[in-house]
C-alpha positions as CSV (number, residue, x, y, z in Angstrom):
1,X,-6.4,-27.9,-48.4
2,X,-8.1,-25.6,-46.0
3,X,-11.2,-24.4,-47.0
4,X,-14.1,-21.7,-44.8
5,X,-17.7,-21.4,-45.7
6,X,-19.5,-18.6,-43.7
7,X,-23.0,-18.2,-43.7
8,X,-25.3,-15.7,-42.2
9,X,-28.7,-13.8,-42.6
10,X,-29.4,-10.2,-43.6
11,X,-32.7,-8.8,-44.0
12,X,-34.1,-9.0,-47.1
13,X,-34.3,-4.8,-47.6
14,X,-30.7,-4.9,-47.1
15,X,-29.5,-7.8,-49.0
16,X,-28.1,-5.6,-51.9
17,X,-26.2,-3.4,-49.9
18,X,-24.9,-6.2,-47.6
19,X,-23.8,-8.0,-50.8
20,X,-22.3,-5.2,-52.1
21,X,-20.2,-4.4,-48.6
22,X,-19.5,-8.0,-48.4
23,X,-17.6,-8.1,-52.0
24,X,-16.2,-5.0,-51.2
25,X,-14.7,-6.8,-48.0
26,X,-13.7,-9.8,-50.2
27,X,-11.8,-7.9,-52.6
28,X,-9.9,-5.7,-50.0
29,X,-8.6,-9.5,-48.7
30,X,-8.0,-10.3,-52.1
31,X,-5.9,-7.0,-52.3
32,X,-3.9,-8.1,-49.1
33,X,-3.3,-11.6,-49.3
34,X,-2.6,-11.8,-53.2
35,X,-2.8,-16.4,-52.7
36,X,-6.9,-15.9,-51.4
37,X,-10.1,-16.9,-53.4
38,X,-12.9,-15.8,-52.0
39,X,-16.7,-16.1,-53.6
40,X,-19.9,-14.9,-52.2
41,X,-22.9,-16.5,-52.9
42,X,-26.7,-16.4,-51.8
43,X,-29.9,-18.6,-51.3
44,X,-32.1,-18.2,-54.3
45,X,-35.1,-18.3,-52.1
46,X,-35.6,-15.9,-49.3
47,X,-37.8,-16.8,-45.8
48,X,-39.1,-14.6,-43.1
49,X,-37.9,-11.7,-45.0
50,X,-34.3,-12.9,-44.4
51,X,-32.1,-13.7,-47.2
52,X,-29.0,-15.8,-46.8
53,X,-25.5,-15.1,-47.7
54,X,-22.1,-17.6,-48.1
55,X,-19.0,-16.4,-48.3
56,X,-16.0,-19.2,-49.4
57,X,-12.4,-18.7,-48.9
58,X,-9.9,-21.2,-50.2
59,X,-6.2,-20.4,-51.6
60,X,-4.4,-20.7,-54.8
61,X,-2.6,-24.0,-54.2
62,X,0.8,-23.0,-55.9
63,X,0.7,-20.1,-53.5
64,X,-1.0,-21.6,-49.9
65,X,-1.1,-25.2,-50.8
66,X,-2.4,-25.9,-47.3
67,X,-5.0,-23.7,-47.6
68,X,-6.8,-21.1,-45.0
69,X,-4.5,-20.7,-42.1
70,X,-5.6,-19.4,-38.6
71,X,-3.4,-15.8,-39.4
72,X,-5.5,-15.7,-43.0
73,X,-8.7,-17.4,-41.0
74,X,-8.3,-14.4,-38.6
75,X,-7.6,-11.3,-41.0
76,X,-11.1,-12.5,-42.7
77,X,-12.6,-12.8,-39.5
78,X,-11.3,-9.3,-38.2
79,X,-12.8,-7.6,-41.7
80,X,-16.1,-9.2,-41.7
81,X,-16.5,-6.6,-38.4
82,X,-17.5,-4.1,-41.3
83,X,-20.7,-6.2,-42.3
84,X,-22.3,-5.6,-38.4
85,X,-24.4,-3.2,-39.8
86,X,-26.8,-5.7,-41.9
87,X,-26.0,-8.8,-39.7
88,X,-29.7,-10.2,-38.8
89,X,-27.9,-13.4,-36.5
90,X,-24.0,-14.6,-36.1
91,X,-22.2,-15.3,-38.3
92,X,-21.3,-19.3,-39.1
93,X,-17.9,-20.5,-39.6
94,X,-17.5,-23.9,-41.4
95,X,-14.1,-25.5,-42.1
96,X,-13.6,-28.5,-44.7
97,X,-10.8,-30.0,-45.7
98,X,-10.1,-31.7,-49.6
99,X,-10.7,-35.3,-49.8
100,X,-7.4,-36.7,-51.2
């Protein structure tokens, strides 16, 4: 199965509101594509006055056994556009793939 983990930094200062617009994101996806987990999680320890943030994305295998696809990959993609705002670098994309 098809699995994304997307890292990035925010600034510290901002790391509650950028957590808080980044579940808000997730659950809108959620909303619209009923099959998608999605998690956020952060780095306990913050550097530079950055903190980092993950998002994951996998599916529910009785609904998208094969996981993200591009279409899903790109509908998360095209609503991250919202978290610009507190963005302090890109944003990393990171695909992975169930061992058997």
């Amino acid at each position: 199965m098809r699995e994304l983990f997307v890292y990035y930094r925010v600034r510290s200062a901002d790391a509650a509101v950028a957590s808080a617009a980044a579940q808000a994101m997730q659950a809108q996806l959620r909303t619209r594509h009923p099959e998608l987990i999605a998690r956020l999680l952060y780095r306990p320890d913050s550097a530079d006055g950055e903190q980092t943030l993950m998002e994951t994305y996998a599916t529910d295998p009785a609904r998208a056994p094969r996981g993200i696809s591009a279409a899903l990959q790109a509908a998360i993609d095209d609503a991250a556009l919202a978290l610009q705002p507190w963005l302090d670098g890109p944003r990393h994309t990171e695909v992975f793939v169930g061992c058997a």
